[in-house]
N, C-alpha and C positions, 0 to 999 in steps of 0.2 A: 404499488409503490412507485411516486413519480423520481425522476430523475437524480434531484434535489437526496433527496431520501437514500437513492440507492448509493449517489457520489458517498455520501455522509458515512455509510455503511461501511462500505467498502474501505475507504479511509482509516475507520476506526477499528478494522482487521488489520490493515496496514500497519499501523502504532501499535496494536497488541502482540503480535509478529515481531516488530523490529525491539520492543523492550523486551519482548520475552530473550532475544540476541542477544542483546547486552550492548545492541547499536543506538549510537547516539542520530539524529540526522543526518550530520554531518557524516560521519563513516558509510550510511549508507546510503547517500549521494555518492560520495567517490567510489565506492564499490560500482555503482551502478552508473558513473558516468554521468551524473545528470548533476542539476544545482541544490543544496538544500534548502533552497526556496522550494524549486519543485516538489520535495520530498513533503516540505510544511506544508504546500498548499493538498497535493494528494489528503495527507492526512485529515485535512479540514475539508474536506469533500468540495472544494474549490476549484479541480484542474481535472482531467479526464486522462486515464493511462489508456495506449493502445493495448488488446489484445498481446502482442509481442512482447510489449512491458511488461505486461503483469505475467506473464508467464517466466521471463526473465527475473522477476523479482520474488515469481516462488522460488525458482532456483536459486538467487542468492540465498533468502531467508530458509533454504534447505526444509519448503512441505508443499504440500499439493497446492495447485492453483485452486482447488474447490475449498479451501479453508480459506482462502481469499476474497472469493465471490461466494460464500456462505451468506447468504441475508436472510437467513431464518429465523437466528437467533438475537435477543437484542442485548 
């Protein structure tokens, strides 16, 4: 899987996580301190979260980081 692929992935665990919430962007941009651009562009496998982010962002979204960087399934 190149890079491109994995952002995209990762992303589109991102958005199934946050609707499963009932989080719009926007709420989980300020939750998370960050812009709802950034939250847009993660989602669209466009931006790259560190490590710390995304571990911070299982914690908001309340599940493991490996449901995050899951790329097994499509």
């Amino acid at each position: 899987m190149d890079k491109n692929a994995l952002l995209k992935k990762f992303g589109k665990n991102v958005k199934i996580e946050r609707i499963k919430k009932d989080l719009t962007q926007e709420q989980l941009a300020e939750i998370m301190n960050v812009s709802q651009n950034y939250i847009a562009n993660i989602e669209r496998g466009k931006a790259n979260m560190s490590l710390a982010k995304i571990y911070e962002l299982a914690n908001f979204l309340n599940v493991k980081i490996t449901t995050l960087v899951d790329f097994t399934q499509d």
